[in-house]
C-alpha positions in Angstrom: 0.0 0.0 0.0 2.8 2.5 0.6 4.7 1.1 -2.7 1.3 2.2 -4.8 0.9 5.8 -2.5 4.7 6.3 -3.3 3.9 5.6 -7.4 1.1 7.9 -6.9 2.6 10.8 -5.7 5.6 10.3 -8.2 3.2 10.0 -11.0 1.0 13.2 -9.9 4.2 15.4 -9.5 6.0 14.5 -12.8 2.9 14.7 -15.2 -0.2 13.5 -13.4 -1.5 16.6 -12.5 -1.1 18.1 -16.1 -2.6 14.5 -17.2 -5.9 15.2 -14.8 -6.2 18.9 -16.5 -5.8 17.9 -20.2 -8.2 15.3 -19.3 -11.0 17.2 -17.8 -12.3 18.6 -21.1 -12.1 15.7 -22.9 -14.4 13.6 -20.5 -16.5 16.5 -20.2 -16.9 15.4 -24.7 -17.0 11.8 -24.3 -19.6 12.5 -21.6 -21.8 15.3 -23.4 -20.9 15.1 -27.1 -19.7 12.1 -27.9 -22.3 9.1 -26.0 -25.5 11.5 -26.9 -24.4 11.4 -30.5 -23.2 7.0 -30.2 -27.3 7.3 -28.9 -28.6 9.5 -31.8 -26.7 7.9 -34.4 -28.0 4.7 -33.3 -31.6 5.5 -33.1 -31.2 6.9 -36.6 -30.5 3.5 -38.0 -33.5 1.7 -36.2 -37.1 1.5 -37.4 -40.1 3.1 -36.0 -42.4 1.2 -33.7 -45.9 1.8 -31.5 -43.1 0.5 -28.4 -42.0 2.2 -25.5 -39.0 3.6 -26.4 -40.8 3.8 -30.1 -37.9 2.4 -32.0 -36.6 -1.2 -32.2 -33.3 -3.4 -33.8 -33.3 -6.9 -35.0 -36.2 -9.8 -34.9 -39.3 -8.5 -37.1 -37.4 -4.9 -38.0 -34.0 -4.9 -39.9 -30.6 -4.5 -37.9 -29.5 -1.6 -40.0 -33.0 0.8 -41.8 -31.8 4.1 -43.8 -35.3 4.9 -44.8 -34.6 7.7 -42.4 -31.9 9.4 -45.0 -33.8 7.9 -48.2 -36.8 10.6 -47.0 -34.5 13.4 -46.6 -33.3 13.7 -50.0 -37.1 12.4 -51.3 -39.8 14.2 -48.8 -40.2 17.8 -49.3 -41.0 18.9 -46.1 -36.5 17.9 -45.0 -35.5 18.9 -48.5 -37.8 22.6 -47.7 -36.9 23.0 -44.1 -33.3 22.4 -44.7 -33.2 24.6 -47.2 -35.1 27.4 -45.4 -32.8 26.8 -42.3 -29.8 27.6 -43.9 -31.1 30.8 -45.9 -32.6 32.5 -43.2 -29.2 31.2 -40.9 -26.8 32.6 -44.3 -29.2 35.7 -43.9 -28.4 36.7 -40.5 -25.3 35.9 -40.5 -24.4 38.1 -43.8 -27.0 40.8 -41.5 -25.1 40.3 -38.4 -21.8 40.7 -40.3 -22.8 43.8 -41.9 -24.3 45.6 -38.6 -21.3 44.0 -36.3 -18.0 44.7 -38.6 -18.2 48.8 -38.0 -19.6 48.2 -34.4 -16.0 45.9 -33.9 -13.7 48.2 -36.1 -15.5 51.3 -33.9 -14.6 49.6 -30.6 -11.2 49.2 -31.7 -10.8 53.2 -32.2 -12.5 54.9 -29.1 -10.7 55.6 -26.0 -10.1 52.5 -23.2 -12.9 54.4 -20.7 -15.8 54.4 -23.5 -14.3 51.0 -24.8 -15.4 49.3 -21.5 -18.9 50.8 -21.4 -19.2 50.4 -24.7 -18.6 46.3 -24.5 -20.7 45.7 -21.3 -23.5 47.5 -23.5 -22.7 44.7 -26.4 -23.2 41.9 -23.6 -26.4 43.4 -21.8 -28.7 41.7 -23.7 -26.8 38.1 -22.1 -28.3 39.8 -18.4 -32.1 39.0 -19.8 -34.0 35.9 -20.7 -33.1 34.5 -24.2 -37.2 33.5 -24.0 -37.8 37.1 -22.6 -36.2 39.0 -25.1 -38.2 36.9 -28.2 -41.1 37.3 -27.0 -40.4 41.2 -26.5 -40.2 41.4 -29.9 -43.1 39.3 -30.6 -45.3 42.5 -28.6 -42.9 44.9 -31.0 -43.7 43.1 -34.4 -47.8 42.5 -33.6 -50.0 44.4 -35.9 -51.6 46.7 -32.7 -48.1 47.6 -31.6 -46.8 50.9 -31.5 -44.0 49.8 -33.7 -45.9 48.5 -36.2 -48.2 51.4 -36.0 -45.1 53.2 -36.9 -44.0 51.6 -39.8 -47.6 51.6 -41.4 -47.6 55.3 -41.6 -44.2 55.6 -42.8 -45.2 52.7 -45.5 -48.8 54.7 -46.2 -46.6 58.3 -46.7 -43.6 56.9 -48.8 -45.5 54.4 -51.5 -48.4 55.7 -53.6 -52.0 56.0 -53.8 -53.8 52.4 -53.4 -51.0 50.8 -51.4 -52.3 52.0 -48.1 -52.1 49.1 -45.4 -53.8 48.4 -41.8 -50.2 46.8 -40.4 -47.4 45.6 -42.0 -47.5 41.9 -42.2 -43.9 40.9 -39.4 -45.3 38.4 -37.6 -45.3 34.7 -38.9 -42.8 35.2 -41.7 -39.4 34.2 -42.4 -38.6 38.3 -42.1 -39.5 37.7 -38.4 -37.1 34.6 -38.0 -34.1 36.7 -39.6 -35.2 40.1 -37.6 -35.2 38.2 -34.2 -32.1 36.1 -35.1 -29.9 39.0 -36.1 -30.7 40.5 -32.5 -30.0 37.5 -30.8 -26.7 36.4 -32.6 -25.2 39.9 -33.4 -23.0 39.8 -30.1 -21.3 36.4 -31.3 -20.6 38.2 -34.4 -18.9 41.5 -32.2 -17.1 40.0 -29.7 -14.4 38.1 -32.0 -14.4 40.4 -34.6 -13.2 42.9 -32.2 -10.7 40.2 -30.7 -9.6 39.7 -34.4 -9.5 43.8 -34.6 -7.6 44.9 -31.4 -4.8 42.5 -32.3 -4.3 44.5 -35.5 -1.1 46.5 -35.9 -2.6 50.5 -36.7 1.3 51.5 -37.8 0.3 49.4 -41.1 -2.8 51.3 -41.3 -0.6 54.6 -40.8 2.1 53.5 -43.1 -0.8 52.9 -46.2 -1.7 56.5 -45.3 1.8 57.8 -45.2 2.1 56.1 -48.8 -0.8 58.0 -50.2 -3.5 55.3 -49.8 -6.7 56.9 -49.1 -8.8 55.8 -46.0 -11.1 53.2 -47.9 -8.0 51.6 -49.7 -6.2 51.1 -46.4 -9.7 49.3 -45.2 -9.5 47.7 -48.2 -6.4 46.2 -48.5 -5.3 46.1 -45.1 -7.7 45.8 -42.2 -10.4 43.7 -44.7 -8.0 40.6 -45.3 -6.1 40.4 -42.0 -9.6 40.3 -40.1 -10.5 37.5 -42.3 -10.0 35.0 -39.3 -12.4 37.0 -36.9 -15.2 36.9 -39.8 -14.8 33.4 -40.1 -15.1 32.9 -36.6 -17.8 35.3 -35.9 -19.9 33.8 -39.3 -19.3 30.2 -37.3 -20.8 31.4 -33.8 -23.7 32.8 -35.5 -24.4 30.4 -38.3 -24.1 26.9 -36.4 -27.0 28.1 -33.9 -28.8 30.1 -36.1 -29.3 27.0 -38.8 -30.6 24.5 -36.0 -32.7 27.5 -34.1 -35.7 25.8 -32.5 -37.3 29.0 -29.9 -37.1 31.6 -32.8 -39.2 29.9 -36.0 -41.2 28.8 -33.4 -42.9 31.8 -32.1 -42.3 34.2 -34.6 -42.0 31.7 -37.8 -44.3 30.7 -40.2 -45.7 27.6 -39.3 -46.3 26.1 -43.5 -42.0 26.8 -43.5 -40.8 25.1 -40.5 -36.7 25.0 -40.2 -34.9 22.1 -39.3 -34.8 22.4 -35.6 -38.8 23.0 -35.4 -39.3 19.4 -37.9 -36.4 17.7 -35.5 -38.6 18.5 -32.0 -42.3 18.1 -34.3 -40.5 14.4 -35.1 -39.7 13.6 -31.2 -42.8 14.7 -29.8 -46.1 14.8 -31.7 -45.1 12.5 -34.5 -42.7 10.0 -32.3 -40.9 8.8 -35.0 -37.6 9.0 -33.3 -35.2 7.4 -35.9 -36.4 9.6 -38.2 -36.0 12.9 -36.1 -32.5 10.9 -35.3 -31.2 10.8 -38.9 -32.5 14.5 -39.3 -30.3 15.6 -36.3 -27.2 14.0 -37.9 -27.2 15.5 -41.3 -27.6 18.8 -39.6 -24.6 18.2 -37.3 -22.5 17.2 -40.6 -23.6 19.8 -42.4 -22.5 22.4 -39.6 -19.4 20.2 -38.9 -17.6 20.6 -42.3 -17.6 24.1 -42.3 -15.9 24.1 -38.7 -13.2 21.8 -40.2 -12.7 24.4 -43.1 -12.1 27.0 -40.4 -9.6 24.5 -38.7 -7.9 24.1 -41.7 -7.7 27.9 -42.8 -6.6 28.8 -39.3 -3.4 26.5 -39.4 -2.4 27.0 -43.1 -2.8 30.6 -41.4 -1.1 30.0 -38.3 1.7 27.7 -40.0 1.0 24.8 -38.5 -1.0 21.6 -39.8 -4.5 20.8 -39.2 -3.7 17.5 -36.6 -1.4 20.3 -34.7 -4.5 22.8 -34.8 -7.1 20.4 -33.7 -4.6 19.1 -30.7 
């Protein structure tokens, strides 16, 4: 007993301790990640049954069933949500990047004092209710709302004679879905743009300038491609959750255009068919895989160093 204590306390003072750290994260993904998606990726492969659980393997159903993935590339209603899922998701992201590149490259350029107030004003919508905030706009976008009030006089005054309207149509639309994901996501598009940003070296900037380059050329040719990595990044944090959103289409969405993440939780509950909601949830996680490994491999080739290096 005092041989194996003695090996212990060797072991944890050479490299055990920095063993335990490394490890931490990674049981935290076999845990969390990995066994849910063994389960998923399972179920996705079994066959539909009136059981309890309602799915079954082997004996009167086939070991292995992929009518699961033969209906997603036949049944219109996967081909159509996927396909609305990732324009609305491609939408706010390209909204998010357009609204959140000068708010990051305006950080970047104030003084430290308004810098700080300025971030914690980019993170105070995190100090409310993701649930609260949706359904704040859901009062804003209703046709008796003072907002919408608004923007059916400005419509009435700007377009001509015949085009009056009662409201503006927001609610239940695909405009909605965008609107309320742009205002949910745009801080994950911020924050590592302006990481990306604040790294910059400004005496490039400066030396364009001192070369004759006028102030949209140096943006142009300078800042633009070196913040690549930070666009990237920010496009990944807001497309990956906007393209599996479930809370969002589901209040303010149109109900005849469902996204993926509303046909996924429509599959589990009300319909049961679990290996079909299962196959469903593992096209979407490859399809927002791949372009993670993209970044990966653009960030070493960036960084000098291979992909198996950046992924360690």
């Amino acid at each position: 007993m005092a041989r194996l204590a003695h090996h212990l306390s060797l072991w944890f003072d050479r490299r055990g301790w920095r063993d335990l750290i490394i490890g931490v994260p990674y049981l935290w993904l076999l845990v969390l990640f990995l066994l849910p998606f063994a389960i998923v990726l399972a179920m996705s492969f079994a066959t539909r049954t009136p059981s309890v659980p309602p799915f079954g393997f082997g004996g009167d159903n086939p070991v292995i069933n992929l009518e699961g993935y033969a209906r997603l590339f036949t049944d219109p209603l996967y081909i159509r949500s996927f396909l609305t899922s990732l324009l609305n998701a491609a939408l706010a992201t390209g909204f998010c990047l357009l609204i959140g590149y000068p708010m990051a490259l305006g950080l970047t350029r104030v003084s430290s004092g308004w810098r700080g107030i300025l971030l914690m004003l980019v993170i105070l919508p995190f100090w409310t209710s993701f649930l609260l905030r949706v359904y704040a706009w859901m009062g804003l976008m209703g046709r008796n709302s003072w907002f919408n009030g608004l923007l059916t006089d400005l419509w009435n005054v700007m377009t001509p004679e015949g085009w009056a309207v009662s409201h503006v149509p927001m609610m239940h639309t695909n405009f909605a879905v965008v609107l309320v994901m742009v205002y949910t996501y745009l801080p994950f598009m911020i924050l590592p743009l302006y990481a990306n940003l604040e790294r910059l070296d400004r005496a490039l900037d400066e030396a364009a300038m001192d070369l004759g380059s006028r102030p949209f050329r140096v943006f142009r040719d300078v800042t633009l491609p070196q913040s690549v990595p930070g666009i990237i990044a920010g496009g990944l944090l807001v497309f990956i959750p906007a393209a599996g959103e479930l809370v969002i289409p589901t209040l303010v969405g149109d109900a005849r255009m469902p996204m993926i993440g509303r046909v996924i939780s429509d599959e589990f509950s009300a319909a049961r068919d679990w290996p079909m909601a299962s196959s469903v949830a593992v096209v979407l996680l490859l399809l927002m895989v791949g372009p993670t490994i993209l970044f990966t491999r653009y960030s070493a080739k960036a960084d000098g160093t291979t992909p198996e290096e950046a992924l360690k």
